[in-house]
mmCIF entry with sequence, helices, sheets and N, C-alpha, C, O atoms, coordinates in Angstrom:
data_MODEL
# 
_entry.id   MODEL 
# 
_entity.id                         1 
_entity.type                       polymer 
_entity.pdbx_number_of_molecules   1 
# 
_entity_poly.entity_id                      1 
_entity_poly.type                           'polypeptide(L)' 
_entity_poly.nstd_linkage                   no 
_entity_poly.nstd_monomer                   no 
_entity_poly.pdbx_seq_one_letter_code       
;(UNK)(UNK)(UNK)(UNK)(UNK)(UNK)(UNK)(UNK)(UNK)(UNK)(UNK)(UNK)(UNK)(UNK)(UNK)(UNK)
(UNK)(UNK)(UNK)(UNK)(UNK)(UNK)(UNK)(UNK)(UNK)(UNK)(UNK)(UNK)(UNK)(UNK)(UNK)(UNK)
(UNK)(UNK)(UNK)(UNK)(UNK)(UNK)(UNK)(UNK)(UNK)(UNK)(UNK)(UNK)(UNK)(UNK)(UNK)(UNK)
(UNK)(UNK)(UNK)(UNK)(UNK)(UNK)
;
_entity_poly.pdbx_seq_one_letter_code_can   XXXXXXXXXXXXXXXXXXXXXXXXXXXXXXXXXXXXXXXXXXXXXXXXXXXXXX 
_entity_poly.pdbx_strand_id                 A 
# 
loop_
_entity_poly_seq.entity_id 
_entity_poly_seq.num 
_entity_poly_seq.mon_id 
_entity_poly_seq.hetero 
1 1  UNK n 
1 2  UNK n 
1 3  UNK n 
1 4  UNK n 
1 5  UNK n 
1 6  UNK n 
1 7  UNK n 
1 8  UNK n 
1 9  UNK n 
1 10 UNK n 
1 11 UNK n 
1 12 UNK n 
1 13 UNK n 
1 14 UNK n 
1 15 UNK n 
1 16 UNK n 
1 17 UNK n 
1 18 UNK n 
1 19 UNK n 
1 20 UNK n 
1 21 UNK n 
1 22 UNK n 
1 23 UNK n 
1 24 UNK n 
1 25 UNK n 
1 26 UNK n 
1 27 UNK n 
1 28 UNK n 
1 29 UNK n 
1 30 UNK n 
1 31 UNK n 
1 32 UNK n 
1 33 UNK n 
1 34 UNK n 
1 35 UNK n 
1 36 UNK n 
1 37 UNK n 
1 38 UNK n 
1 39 UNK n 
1 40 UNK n 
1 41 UNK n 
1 42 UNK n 
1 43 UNK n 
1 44 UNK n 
1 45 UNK n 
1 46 UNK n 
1 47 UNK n 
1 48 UNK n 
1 49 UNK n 
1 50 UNK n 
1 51 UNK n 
1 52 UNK n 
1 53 UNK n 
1 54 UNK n 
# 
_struct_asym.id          A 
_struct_asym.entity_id   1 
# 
loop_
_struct_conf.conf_type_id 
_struct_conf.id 
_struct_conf.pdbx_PDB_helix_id 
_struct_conf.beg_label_comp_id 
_struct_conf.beg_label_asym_id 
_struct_conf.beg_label_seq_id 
_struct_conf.pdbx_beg_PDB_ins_code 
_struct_conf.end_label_comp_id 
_struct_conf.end_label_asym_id 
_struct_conf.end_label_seq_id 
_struct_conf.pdbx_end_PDB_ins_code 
_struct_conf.beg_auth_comp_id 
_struct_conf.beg_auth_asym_id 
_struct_conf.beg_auth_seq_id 
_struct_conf.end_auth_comp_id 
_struct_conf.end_auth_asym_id 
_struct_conf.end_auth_seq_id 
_struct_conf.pdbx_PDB_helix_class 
_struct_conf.details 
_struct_conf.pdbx_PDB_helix_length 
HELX_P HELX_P1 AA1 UNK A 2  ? UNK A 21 ? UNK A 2  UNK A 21 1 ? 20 
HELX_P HELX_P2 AA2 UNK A 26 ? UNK A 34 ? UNK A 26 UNK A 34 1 ? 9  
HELX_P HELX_P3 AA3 UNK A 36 ? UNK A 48 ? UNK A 36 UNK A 48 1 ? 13 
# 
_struct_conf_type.id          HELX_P 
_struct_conf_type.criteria    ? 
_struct_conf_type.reference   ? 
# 
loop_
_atom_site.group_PDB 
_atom_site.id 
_atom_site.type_symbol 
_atom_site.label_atom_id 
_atom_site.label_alt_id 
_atom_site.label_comp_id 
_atom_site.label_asym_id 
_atom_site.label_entity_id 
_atom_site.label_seq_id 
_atom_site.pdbx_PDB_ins_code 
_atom_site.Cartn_x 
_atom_site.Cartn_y 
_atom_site.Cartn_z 
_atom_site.occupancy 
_atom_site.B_iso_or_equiv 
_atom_site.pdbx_formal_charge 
_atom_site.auth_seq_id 
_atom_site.auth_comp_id 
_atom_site.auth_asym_id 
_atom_site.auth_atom_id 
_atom_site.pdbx_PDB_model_num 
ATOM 1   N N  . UNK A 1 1  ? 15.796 20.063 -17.637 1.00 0.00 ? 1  UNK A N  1 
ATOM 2   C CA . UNK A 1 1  ? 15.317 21.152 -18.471 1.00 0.00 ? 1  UNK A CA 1 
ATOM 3   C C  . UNK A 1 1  ? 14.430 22.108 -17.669 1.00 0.00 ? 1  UNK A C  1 
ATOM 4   O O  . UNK A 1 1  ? 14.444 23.323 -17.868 1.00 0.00 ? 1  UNK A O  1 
ATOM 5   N N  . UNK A 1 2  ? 13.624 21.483 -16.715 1.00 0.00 ? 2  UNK A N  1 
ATOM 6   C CA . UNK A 1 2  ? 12.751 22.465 -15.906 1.00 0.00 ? 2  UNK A CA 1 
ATOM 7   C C  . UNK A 1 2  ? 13.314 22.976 -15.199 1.00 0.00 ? 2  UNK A C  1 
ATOM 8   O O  . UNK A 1 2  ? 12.806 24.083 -15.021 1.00 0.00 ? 2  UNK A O  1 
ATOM 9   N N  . UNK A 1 3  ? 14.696 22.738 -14.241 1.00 0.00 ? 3  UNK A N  1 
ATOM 10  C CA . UNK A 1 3  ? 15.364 23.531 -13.597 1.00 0.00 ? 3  UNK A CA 1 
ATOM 11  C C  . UNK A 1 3  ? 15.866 24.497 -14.378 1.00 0.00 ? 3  UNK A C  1 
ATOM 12  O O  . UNK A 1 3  ? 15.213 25.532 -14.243 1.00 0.00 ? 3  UNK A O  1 
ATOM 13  N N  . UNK A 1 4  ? 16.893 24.611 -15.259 1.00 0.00 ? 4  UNK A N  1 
ATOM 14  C CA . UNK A 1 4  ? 17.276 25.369 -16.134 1.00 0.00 ? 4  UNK A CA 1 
ATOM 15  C C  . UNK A 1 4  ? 15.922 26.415 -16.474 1.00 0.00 ? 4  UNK A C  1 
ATOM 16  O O  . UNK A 1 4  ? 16.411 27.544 -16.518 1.00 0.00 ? 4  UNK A O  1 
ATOM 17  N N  . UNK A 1 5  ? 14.780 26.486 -16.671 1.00 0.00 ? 5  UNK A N  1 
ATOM 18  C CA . UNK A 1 5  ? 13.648 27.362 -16.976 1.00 0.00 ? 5  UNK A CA 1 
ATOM 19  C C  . UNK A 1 5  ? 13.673 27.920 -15.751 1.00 0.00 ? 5  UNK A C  1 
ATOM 20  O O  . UNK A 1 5  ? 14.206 29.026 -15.668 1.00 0.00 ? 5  UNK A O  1 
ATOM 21  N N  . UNK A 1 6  ? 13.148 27.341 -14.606 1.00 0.00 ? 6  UNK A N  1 
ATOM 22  C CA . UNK A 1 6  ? 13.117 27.888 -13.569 1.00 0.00 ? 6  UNK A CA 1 
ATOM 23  C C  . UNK A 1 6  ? 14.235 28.944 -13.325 1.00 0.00 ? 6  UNK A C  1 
ATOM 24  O O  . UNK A 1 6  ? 13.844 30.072 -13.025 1.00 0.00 ? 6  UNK A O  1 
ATOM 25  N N  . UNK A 1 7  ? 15.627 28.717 -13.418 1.00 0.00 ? 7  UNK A N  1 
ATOM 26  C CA . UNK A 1 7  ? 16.661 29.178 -12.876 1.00 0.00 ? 7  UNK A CA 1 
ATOM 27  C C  . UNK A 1 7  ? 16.692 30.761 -13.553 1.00 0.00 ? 7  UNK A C  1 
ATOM 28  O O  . UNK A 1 7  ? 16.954 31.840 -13.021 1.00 0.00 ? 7  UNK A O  1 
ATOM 29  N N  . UNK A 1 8  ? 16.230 30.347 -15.237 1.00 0.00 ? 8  UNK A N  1 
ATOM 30  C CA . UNK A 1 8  ? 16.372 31.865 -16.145 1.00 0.00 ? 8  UNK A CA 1 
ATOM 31  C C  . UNK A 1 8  ? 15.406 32.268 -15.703 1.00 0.00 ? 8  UNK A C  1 
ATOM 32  O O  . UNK A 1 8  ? 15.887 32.713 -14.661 1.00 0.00 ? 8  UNK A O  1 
ATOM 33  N N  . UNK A 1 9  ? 13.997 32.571 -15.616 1.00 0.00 ? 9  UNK A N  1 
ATOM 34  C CA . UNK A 1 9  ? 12.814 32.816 -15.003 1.00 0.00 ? 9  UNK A CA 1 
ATOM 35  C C  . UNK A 1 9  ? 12.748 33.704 -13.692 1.00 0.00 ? 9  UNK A C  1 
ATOM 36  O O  . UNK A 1 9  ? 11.994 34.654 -13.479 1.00 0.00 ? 9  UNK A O  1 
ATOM 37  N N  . UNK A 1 10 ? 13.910 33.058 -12.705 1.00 0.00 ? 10 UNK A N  1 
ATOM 38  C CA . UNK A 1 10 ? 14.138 33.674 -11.347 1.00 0.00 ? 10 UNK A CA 1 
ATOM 39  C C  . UNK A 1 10 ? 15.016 34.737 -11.375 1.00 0.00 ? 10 UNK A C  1 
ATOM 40  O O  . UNK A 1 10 ? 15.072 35.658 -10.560 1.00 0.00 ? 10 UNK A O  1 
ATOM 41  N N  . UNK A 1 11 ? 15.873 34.521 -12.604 1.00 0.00 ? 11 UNK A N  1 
ATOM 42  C CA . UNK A 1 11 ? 17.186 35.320 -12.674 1.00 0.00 ? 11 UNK A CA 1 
ATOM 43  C C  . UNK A 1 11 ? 16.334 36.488 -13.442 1.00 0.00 ? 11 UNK A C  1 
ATOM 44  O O  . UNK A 1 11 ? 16.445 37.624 -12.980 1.00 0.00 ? 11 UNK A O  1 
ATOM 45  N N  . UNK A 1 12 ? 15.412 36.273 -14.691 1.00 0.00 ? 12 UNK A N  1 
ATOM 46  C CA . UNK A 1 12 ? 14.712 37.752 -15.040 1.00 0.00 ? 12 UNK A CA 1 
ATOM 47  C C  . UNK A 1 12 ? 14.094 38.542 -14.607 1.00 0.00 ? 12 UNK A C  1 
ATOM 48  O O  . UNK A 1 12 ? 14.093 39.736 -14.905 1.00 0.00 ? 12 UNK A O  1 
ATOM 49  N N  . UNK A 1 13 ? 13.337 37.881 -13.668 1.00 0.00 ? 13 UNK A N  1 
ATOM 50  C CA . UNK A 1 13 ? 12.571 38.073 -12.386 1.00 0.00 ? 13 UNK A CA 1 
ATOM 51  C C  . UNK A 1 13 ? 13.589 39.418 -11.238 1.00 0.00 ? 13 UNK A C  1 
ATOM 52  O O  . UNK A 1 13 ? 13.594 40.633 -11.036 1.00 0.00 ? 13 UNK A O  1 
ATOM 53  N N  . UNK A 1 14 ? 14.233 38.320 -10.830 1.00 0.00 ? 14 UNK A N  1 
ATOM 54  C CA . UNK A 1 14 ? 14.813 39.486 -9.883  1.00 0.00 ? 14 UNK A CA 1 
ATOM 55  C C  . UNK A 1 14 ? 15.552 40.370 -10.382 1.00 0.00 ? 14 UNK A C  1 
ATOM 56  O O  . UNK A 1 14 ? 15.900 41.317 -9.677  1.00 0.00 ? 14 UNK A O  1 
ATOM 57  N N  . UNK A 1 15 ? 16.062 40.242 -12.030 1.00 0.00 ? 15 UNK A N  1 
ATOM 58  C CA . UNK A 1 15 ? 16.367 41.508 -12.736 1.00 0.00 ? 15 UNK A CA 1 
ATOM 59  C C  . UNK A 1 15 ? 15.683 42.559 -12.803 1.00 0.00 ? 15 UNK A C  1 
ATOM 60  O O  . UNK A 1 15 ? 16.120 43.707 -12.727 1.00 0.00 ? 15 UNK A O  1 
ATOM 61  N N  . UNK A 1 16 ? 14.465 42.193 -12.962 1.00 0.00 ? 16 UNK A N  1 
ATOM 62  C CA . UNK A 1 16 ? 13.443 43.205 -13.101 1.00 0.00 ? 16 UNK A CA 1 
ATOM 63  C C  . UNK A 1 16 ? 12.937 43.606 -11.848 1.00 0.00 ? 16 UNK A C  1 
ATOM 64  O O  . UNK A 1 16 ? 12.294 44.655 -11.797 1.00 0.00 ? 16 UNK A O  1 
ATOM 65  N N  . UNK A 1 17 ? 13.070 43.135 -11.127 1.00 0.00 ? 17 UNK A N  1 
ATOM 66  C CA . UNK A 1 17 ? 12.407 44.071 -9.762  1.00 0.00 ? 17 UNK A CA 1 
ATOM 67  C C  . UNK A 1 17 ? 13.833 45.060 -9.361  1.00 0.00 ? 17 UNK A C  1 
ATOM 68  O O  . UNK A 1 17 ? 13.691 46.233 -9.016  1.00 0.00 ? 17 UNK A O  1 
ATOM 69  N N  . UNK A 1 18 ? 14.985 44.506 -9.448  1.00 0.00 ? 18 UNK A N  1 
ATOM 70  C CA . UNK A 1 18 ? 16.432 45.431 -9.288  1.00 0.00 ? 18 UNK A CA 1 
ATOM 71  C C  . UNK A 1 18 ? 15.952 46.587 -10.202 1.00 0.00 ? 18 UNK A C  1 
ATOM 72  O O  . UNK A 1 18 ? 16.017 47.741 -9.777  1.00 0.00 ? 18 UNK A O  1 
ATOM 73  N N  . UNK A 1 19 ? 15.468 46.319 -11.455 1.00 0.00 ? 19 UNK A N  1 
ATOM 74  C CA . UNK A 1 19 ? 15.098 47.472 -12.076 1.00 0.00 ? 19 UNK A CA 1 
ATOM 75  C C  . UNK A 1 19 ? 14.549 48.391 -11.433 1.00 0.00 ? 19 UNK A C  1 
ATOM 76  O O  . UNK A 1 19 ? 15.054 49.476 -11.142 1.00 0.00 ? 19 UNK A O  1 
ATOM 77  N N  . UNK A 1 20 ? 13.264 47.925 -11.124 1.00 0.00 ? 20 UNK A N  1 
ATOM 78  C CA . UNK A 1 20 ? 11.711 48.595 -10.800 1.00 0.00 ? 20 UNK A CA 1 
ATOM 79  C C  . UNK A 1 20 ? 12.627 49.381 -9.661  1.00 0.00 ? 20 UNK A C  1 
ATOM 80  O O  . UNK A 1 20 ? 12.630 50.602 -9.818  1.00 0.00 ? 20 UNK A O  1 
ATOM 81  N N  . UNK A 1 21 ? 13.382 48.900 -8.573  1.00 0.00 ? 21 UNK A N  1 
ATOM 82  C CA . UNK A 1 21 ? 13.986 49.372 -7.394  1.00 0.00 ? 21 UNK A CA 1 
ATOM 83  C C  . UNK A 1 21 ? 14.979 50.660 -7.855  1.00 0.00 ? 21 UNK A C  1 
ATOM 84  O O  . UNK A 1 21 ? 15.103 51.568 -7.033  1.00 0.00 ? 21 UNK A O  1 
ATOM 85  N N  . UNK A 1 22 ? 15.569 50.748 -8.928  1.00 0.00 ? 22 UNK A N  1 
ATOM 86  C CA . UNK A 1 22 ? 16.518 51.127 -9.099  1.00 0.00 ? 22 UNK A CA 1 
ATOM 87  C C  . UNK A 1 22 ? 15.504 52.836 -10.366 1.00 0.00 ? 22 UNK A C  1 
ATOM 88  O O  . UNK A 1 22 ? 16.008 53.871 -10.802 1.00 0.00 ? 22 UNK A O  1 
ATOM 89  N N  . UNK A 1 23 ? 14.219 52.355 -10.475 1.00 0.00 ? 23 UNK A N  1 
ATOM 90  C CA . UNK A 1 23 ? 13.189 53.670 -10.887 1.00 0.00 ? 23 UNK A CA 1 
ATOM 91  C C  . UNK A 1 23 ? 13.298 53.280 -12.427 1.00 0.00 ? 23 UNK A C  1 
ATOM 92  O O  . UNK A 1 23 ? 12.933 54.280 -13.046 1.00 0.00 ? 23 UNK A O  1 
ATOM 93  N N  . UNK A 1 24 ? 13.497 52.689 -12.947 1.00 0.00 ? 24 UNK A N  1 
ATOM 94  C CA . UNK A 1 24 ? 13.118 52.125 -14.306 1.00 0.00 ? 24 UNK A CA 1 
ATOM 95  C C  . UNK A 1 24 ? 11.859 52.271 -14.486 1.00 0.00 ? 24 UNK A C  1 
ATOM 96  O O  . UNK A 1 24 ? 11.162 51.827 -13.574 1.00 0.00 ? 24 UNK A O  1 
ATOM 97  N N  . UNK A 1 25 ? 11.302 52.770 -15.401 1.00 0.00 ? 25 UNK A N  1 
ATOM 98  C CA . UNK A 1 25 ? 10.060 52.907 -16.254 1.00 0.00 ? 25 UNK A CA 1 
ATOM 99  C C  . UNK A 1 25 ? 9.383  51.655 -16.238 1.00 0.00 ? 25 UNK A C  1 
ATOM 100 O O  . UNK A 1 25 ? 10.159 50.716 -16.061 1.00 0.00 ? 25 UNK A O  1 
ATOM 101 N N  . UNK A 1 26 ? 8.169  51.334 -16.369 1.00 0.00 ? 26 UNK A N  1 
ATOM 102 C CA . UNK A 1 26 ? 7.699  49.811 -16.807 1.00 0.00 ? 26 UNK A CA 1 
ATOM 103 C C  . UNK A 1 26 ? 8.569  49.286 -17.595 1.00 0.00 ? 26 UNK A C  1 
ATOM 104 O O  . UNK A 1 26 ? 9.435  48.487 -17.242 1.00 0.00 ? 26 UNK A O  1 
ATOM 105 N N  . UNK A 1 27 ? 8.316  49.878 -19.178 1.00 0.00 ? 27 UNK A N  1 
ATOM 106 C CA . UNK A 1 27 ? 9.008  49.236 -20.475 1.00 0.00 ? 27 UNK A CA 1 
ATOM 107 C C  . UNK A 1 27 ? 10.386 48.700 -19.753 1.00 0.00 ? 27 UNK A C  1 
ATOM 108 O O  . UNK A 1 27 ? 10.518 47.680 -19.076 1.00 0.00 ? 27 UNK A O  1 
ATOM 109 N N  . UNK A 1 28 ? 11.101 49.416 -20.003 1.00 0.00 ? 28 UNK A N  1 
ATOM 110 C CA . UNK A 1 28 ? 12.461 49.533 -19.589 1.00 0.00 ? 28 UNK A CA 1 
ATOM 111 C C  . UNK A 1 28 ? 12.432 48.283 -18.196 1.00 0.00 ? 28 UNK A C  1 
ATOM 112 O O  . UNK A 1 28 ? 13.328 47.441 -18.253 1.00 0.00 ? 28 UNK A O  1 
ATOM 113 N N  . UNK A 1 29 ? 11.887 48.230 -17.545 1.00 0.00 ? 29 UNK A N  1 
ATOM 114 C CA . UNK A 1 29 ? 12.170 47.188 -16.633 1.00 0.00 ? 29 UNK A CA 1 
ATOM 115 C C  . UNK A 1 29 ? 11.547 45.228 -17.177 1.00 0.00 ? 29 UNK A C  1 
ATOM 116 O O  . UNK A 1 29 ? 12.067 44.128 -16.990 1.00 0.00 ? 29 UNK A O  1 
ATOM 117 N N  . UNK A 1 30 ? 10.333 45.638 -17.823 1.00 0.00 ? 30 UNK A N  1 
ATOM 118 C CA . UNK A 1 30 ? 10.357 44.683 -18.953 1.00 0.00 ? 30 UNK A CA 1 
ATOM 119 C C  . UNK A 1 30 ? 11.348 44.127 -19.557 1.00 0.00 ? 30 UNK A C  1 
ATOM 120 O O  . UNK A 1 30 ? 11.537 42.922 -19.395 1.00 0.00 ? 30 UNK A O  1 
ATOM 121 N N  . UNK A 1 31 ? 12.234 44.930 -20.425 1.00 0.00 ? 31 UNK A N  1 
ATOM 122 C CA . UNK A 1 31 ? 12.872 44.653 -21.137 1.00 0.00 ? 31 UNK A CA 1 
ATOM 123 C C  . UNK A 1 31 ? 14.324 44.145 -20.687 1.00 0.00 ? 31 UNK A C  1 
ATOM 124 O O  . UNK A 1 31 ? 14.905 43.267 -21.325 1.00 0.00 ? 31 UNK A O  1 
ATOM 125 N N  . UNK A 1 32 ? 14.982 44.870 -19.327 1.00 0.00 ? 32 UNK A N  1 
ATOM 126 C CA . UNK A 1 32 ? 16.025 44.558 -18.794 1.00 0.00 ? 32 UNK A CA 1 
ATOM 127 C C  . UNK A 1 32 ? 15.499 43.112 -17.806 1.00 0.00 ? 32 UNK A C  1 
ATOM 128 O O  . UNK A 1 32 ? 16.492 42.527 -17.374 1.00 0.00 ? 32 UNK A O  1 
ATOM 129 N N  . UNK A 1 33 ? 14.120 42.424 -17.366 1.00 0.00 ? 33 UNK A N  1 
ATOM 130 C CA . UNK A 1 33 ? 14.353 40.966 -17.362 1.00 0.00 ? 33 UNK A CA 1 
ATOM 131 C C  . UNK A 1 33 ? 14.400 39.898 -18.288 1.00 0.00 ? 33 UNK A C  1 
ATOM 132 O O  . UNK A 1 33 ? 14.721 38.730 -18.069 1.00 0.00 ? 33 UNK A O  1 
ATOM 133 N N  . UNK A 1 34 ? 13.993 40.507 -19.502 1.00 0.00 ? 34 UNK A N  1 
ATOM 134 C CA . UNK A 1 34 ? 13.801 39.978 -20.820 1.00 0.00 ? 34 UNK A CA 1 
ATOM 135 C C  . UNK A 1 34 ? 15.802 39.302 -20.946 1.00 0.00 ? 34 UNK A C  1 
ATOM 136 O O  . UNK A 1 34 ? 16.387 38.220 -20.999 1.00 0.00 ? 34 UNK A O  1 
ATOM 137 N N  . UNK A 1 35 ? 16.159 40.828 -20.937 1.00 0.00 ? 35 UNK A N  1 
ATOM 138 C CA . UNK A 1 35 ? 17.536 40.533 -21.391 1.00 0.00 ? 35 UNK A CA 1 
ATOM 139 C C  . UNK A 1 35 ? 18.971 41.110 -20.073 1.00 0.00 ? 35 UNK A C  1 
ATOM 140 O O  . UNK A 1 35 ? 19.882 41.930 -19.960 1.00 0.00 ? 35 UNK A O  1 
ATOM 141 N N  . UNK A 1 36 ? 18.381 40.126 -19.427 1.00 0.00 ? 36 UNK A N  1 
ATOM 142 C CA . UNK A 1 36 ? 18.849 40.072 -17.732 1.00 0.00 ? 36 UNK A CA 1 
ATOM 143 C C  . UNK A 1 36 ? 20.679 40.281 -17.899 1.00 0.00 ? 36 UNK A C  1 
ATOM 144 O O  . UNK A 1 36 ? 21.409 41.179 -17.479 1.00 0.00 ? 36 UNK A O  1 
ATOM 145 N N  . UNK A 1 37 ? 20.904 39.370 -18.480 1.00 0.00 ? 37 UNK A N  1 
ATOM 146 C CA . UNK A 1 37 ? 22.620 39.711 -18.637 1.00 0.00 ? 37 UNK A CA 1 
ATOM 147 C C  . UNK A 1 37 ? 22.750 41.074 -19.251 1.00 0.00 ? 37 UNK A C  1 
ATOM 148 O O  . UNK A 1 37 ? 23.495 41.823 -18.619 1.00 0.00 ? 37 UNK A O  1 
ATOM 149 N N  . UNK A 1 38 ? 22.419 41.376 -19.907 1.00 0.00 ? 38 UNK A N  1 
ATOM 150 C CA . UNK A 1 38 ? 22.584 42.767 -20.728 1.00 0.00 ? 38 UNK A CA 1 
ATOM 151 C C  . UNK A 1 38 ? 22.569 43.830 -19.406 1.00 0.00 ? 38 UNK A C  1 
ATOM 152 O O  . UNK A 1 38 ? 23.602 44.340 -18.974 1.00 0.00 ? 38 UNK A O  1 
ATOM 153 N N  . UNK A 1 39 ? 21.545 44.017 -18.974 1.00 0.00 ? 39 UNK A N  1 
ATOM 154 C CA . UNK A 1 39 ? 20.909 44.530 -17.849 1.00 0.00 ? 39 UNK A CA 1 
ATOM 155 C C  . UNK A 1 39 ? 22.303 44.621 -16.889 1.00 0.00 ? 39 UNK A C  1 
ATOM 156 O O  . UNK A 1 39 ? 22.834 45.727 -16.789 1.00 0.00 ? 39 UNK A O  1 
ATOM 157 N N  . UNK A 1 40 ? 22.951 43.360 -16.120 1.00 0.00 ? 40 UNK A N  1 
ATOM 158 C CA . UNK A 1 40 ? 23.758 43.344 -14.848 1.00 0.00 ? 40 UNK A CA 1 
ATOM 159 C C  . UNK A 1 40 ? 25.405 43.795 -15.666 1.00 0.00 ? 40 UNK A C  1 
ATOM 160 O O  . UNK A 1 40 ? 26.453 43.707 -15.026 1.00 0.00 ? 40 UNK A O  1 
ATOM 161 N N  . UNK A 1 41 ? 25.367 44.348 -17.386 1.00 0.00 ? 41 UNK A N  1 
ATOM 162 C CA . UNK A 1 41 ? 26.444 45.003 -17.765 1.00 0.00 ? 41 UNK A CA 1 
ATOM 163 C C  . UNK A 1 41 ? 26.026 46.112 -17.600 1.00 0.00 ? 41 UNK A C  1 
ATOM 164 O O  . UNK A 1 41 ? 26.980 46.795 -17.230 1.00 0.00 ? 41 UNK A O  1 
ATOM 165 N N  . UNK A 1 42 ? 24.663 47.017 -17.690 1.00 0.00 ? 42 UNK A N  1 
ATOM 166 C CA . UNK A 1 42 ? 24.920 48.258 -18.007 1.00 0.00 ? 42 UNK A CA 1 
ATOM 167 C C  . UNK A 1 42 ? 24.572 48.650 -16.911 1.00 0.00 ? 42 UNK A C  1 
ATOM 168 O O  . UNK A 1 42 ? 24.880 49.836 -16.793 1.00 0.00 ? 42 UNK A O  1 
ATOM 169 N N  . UNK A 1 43 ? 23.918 48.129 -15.748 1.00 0.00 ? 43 UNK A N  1 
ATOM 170 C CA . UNK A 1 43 ? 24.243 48.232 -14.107 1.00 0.00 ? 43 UNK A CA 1 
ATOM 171 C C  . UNK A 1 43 ? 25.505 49.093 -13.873 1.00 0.00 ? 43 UNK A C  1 
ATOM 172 O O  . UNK A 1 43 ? 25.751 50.247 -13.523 1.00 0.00 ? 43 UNK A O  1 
ATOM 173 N N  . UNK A 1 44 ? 26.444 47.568 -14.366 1.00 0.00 ? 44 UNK A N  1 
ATOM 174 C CA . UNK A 1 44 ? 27.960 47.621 -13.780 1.00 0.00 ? 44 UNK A CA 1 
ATOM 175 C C  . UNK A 1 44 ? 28.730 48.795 -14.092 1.00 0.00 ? 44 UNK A C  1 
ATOM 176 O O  . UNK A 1 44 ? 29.454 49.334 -13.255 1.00 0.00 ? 44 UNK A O  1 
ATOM 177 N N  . UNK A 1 45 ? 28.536 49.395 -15.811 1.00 0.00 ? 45 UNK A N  1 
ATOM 178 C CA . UNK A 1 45 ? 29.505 50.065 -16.518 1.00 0.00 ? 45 UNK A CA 1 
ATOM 179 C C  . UNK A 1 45 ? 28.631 51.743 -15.462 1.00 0.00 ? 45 UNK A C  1 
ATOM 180 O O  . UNK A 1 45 ? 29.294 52.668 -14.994 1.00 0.00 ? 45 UNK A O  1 
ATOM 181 N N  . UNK A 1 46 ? 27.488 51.646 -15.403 1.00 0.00 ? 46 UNK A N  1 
ATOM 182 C CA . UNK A 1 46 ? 26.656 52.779 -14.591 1.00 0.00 ? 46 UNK A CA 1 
ATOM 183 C C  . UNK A 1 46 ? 27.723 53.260 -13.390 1.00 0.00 ? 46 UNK A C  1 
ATOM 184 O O  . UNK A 1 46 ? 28.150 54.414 -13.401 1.00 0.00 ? 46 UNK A O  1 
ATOM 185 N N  . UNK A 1 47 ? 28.161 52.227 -12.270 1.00 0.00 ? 47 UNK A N  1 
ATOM 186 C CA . UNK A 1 47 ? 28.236 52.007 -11.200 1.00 0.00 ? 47 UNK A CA 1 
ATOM 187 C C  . UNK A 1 47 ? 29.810 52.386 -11.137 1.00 0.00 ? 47 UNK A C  1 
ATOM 188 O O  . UNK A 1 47 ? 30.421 53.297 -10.579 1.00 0.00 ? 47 UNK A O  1 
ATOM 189 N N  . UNK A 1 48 ? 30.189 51.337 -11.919 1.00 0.00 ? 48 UNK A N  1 
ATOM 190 C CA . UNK A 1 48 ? 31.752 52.127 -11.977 1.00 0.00 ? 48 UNK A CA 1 
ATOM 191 C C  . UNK A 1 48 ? 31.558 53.362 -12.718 1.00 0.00 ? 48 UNK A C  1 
ATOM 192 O O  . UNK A 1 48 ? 32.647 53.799 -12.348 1.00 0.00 ? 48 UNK A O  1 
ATOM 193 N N  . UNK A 1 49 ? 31.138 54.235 -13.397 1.00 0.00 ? 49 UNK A N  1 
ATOM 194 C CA . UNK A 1 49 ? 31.690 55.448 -13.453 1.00 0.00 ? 49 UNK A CA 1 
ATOM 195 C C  . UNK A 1 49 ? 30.587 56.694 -12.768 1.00 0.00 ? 49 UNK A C  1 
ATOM 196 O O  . UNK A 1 49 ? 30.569 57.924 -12.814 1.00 0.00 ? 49 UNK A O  1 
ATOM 197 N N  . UNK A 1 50 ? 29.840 55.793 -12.223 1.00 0.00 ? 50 UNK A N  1 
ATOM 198 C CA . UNK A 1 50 ? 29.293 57.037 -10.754 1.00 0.00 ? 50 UNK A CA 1 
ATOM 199 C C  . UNK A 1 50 ? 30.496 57.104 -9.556  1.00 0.00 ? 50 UNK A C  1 
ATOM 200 O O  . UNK A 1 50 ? 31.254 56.266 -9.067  1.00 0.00 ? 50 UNK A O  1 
ATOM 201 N N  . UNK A 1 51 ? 30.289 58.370 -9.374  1.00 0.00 ? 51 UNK A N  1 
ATOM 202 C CA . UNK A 1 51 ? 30.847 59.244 -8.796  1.00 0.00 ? 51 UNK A CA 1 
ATOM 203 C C  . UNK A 1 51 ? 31.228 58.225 -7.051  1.00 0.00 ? 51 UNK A C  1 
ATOM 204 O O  . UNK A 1 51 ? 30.460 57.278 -7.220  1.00 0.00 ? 51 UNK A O  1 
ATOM 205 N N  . UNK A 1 52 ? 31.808 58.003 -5.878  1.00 0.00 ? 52 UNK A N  1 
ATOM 206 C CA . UNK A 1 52 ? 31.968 56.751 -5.302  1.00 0.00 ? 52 UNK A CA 1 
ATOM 207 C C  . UNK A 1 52 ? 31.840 57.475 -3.807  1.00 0.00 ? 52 UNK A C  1 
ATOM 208 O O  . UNK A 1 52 ? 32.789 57.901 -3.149  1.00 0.00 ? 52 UNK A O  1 
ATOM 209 N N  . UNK A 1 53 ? 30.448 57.507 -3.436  1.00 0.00 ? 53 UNK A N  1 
ATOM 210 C CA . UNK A 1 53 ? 30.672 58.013 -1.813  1.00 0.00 ? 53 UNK A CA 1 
ATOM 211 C C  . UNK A 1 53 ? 31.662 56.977 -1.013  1.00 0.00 ? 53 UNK A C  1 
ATOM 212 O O  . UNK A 1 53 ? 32.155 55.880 -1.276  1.00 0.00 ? 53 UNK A O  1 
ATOM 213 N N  . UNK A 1 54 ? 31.696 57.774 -0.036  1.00 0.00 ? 54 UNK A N  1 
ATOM 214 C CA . UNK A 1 54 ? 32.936 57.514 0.772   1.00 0.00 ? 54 UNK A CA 1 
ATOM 215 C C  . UNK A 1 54 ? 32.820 57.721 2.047   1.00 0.00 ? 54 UNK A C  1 
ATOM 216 O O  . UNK A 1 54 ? 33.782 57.535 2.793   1.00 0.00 ? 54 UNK A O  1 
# 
């Protein structure tokens, strides 16, 4: 059980600093380690439809 805490903990964690990196507001970076999966979808859906240097 303590691994499992640990594991979500690390995973919100480095959600939220990807945030902070990525210029997220406080709140907003709060909230995307809160709800870390949510977060690495709207990353993704971001990413695929930015524009794709080359």
């Amino acid at each position: 059980m303590l691994v499992v805490l640990a594991v979500v903990i690390g995973l919100a964690s480095l959600t939220a600093i990807g945030e902070h990196r990525r210029g997220g507001r406080p709140a907003v970076v709060v909230i995307a380690g809160l709800f870390f999966p949510l977060a690495w979808i709207a990353w993704y859906a971001h990413d695929e439809q930015s524009p794709r240097r080359r």
